[in-house]
N, C-alpha and C positions, 0 to 999 in steps of 0.2 A: 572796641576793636572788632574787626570785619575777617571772615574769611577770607581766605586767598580764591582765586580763579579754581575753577574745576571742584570746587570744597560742595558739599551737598545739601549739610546746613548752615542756617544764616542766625545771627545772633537774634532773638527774641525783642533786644531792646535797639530799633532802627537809628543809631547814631547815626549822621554824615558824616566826623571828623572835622576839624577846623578849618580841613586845607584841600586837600587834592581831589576832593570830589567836585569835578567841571560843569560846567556848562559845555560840554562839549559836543558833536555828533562824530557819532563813526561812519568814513568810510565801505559803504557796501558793496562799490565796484571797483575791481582793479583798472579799469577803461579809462583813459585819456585823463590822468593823473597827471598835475602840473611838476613841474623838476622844484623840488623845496629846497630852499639855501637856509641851510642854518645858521639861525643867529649865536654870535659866540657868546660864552658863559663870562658872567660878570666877575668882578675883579677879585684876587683874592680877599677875605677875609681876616679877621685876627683872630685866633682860638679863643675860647672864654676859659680866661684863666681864672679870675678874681673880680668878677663884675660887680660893683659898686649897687648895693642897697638889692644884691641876690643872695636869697640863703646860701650858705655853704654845703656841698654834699658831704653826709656823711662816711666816715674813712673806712671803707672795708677790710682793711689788710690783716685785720682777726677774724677768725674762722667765718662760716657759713652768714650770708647779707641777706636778708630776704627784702621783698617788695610786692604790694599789694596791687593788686589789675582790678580798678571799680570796687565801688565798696556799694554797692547798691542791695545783698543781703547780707548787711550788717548791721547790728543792734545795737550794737557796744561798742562805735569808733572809739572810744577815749583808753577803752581798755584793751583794744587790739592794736592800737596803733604804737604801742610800745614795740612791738615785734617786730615793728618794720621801718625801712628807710623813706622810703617812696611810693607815695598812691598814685595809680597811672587813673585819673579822672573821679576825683572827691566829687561826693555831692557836695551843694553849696549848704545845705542845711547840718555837713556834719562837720565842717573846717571846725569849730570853734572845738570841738568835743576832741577833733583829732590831736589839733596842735597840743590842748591840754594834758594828753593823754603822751603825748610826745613833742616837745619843742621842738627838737633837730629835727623832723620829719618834712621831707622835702611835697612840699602837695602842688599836684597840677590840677587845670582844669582843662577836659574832654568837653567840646564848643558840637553841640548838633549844626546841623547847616541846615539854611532859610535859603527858602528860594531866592534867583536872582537871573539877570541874562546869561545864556548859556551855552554851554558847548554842545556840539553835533556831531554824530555818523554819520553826515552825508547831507550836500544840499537838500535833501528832502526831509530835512528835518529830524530825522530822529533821536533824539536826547542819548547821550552815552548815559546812561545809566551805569552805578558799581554797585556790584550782587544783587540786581534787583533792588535795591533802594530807590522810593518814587521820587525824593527830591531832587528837584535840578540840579545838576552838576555845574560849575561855575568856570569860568575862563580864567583860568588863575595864570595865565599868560598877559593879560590886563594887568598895567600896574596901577590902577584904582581899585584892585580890590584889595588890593591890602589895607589902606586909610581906612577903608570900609570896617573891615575884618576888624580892623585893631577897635576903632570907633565901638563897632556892635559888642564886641568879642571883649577885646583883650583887654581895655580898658576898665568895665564889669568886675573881670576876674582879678586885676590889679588892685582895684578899690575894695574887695572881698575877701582880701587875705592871702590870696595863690600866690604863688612861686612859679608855676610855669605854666605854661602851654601847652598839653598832650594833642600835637597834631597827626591824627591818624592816617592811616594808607598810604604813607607817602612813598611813590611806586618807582621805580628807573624803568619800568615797563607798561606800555601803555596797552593793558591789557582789555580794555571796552570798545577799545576802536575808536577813540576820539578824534576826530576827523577836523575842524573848523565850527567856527562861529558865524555868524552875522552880524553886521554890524551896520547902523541905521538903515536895515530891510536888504544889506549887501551880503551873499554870501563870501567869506573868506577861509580858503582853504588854508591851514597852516601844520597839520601832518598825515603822514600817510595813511595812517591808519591801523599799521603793521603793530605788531607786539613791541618790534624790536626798532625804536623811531628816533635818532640823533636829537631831532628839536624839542621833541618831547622832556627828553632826559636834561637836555638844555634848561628848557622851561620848569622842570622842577629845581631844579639849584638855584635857578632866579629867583624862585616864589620863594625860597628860604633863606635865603640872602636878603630880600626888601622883608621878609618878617620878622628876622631876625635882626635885625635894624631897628626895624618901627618899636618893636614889642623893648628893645633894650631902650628905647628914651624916653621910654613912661616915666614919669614922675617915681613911679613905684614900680621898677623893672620887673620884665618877665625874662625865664628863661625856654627857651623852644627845645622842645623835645620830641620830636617824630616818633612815629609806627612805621621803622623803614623796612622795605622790601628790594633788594636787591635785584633779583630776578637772576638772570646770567648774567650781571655784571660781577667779575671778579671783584671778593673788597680790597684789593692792592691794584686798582685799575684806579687813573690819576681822576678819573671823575669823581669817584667816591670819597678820595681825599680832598678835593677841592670840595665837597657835598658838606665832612665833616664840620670844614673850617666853617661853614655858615650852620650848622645848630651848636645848644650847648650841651647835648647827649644824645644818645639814642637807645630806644626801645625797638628789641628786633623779636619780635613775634615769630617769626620764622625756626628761630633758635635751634638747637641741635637734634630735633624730630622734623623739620622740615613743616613744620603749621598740622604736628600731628598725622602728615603724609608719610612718614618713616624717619627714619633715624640719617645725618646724613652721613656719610662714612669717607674714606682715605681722604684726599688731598683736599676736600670740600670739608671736610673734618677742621685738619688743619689750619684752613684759609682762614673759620669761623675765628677759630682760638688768636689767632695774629690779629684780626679785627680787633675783636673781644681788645685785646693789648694794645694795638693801634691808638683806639680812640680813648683810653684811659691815660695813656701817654701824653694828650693834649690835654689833660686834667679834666674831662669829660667823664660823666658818665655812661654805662653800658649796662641797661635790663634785657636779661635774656629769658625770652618766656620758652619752657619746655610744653607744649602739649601734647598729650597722648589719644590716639584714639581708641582706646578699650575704654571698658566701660568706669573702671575704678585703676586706678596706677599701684601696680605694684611694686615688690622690691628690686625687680633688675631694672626698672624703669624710671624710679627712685634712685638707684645706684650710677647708671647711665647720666642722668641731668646732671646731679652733685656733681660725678666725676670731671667730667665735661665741665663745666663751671668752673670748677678748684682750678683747671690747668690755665685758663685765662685769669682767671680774677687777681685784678691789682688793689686801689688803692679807690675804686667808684665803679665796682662791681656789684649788682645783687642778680637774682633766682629767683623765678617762680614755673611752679608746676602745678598740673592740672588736667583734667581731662579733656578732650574736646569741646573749645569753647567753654570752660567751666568757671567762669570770671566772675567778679563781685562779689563771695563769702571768702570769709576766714578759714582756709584750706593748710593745714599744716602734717604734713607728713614725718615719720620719723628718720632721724638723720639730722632735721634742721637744726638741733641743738647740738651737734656733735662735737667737741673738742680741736679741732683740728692744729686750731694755733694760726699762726700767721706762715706765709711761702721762705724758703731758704734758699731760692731758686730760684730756674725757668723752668720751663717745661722742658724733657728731654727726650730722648728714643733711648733705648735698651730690650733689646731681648724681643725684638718688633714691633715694642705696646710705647706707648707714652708714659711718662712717670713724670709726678710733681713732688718733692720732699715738703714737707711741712713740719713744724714745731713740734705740734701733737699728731705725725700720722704722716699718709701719704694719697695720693692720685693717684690710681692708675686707669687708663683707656686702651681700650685695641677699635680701634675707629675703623679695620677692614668689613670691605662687604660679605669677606667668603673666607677668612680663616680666622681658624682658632690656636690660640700659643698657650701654652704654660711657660710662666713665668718664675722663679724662684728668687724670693725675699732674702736683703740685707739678712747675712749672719748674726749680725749686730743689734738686731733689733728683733724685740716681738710684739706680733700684733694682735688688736681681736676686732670682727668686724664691727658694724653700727650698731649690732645689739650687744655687743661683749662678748661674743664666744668666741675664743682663741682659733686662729688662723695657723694656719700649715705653713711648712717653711717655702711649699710650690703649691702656686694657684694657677686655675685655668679660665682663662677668657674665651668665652664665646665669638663668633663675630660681633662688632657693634656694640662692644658692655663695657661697663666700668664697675671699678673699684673705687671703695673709701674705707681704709682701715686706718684705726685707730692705732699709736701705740702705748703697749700692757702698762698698766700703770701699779 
């Protein structure tokens, strides 16, 4: 996985992701720019409920899910893969150790990308490049590249044991400036270039719709699972749900720090956790990566992800946390083992904060950017927090923190 836009460092290991890195050129002049009619988005899809000869996800609805991001320093798949539900991009040399090590463990394969014709910033050629990555970005507005895709790609990882397809970056914002392609020596303009581009966003739902197609009528199905980015589109904006209906999960890197940019707080708070629910709702699963930019993550940081997590998590929910960019080892913080139990509820408001009841324990968030509440606990209940040391009958939230207590046993 890839930084986002404005991020300073870049991952050490130069993935392209399977998908949305174009061939594209960006746009460098605002000057006598054609009027673009956008093509409409393909037809709806059918949710992946039960896809025939797909592993099953496994069932989160008991306490804390976790899931693994690259396994590339690790030594011992066979004996870590017990821990978790989901590798976002196994090596190929450790499927065998992993499955062993865990049968229900859902494993995808992260596809680098191989040059091909391209897309443009501008008749003058300039390759859109994502983060500086040298290989050609691809016109994945082309529907030959998907036959391609599947052929090089997906077929590979079908015959190798995989389960899905970890397809990276996949953006609703066209943050490089992808401008047009060429086509036999013809330049053809097809967006504007802006961040914020109709066709664009168009064009990504396409390309996961004809992949999400191809990749389901392998002999030996995959299932597609993006690295999605949002941008400013609202996730209750109908594009996003016509988006959902063409993968069979999503991995949202972004997750409740914002890609390690901050924490995101009130109504963006909120939106996240309705997603989160959303697309578990269509039997889907939802990887929410937390990353922190300090140097090593502490306990309100620790506190904050879980918390945030519990209040969404259904039934194909998992967690991961980590520092910036801190992917591929076995990273396990305390809390992950915590008691919690399964949800008795939804998530609710009281007292300004959020609250999730649980079996063994409870949720609490205050997702504001600039107040802090005290809150005071059920009479009925006592608690103690992740370490065991008994809690007050009134607790105080910071801006932006959470809670996970336990209850006394």
């Amino acid at each position: 996985m890839f930084s986002r836009l404005f991020s300073r460092q870049l991952l050490p290991y130069w993935f392209a992701g399977f998908a949305l890195i174009l061939v594209l050129s960006s746009c460098t002049s605002s000057k006598n720019k054609p009027v673009l009619i956008v093509t409409p988005l393909p037809s709806p899809g059918t949710p992946f409920v039960n896809l025939s000869g797909v592993r099953p996800f496994i069932d989160t609805w008991n306490n804390i899910h976790l899931f693994q991001s690259f396994d590339y320093h690790i030594s011992d798949p066979a004996n870590v893969a017990k821990l978790y539900d989901f590798v976002w991009g196994a090596a190929v040399n450790h499927i065998q150790a992993i499955r062993a090590g865990n049968p229900n463990i859902f494993i995808t394969y992260y596809i680098p990308f191989h040059r091909e014709s391209g897309t443009f910033t501008n008749p003058g050629a300039t390759h859109a490049y994502e983060f500086g990555d040298p290989n050609v970005p691809l016109d994945f507005s082309n529907p030959d590249l998907v036959p391609w895709q599947v052929q090089t790609y997906g077929l590979p990882a079908s015959q190798s044991g995989y389960d899905g397809i970890a397809a990276d970056n996949v953006s609703l914002q066209n943050y490089f400036g992808a401008c047009g392609v060429y086509v036999n020596g013809q330049w053809r303009q097809r967006y504007t270039g802006e961040v914020e581009d109709p066709q664009w966003r168009v064009d990504v739902v396409a390309w996961l719709a004809r992949m999400q197609q191809a990749l389901h009528r392998l002999s030996h199905p995959l299932a597609l699972i993006p690295n999605l980015s949002l941008g400013s589109v609202p996730p209750g904006d109908p594009l996003v749900q016509q988006l959902v209906m063409h993968v069979d999960g999503v991995l949202y890197e972004d997750g409740f720090t914002d890609n390690a940019r901050g924490d995101i707080t009130d109504n963006k708070w909120v939106q996240l956790v309705q997603f989160m629910e959303s697309v578990q709702h269509q039997n889907k699963p939802f990887y929410v990566v937390n990353q922190f930019a300090s140097a090593s993550v502490g306990s309100s940081e620790i506190q904050w992800a879980l918390a945030s997590y519990l209040m969404g998590k259904e039934h194909t929910a998992s967690v991961f946390i980590s520092t910036y960019q801190g992917y591929g080892g076995d990273i396990r913080y305390y809390g992950y083992d915590a008691p919690v139990g399964s949800p008795t509820g939804a998530m609710y408001q009281s007292q300004h904060v959020y609250w999730r009841n649980y079996t063994g324990g409870v949720s609490i968030v205050n997702p504001s950017a600039t107040q802090t509440y005290t809150v005071t606990l059920s009479v009925r209940s006592h608690y103690v927090d992740l370490n065991g040391f008994p809690v007050h009958q009134q607790v105080t939230l910071p801006p932006h923190s959470g809670l996970v207590l336990l209850l006394s046993r």
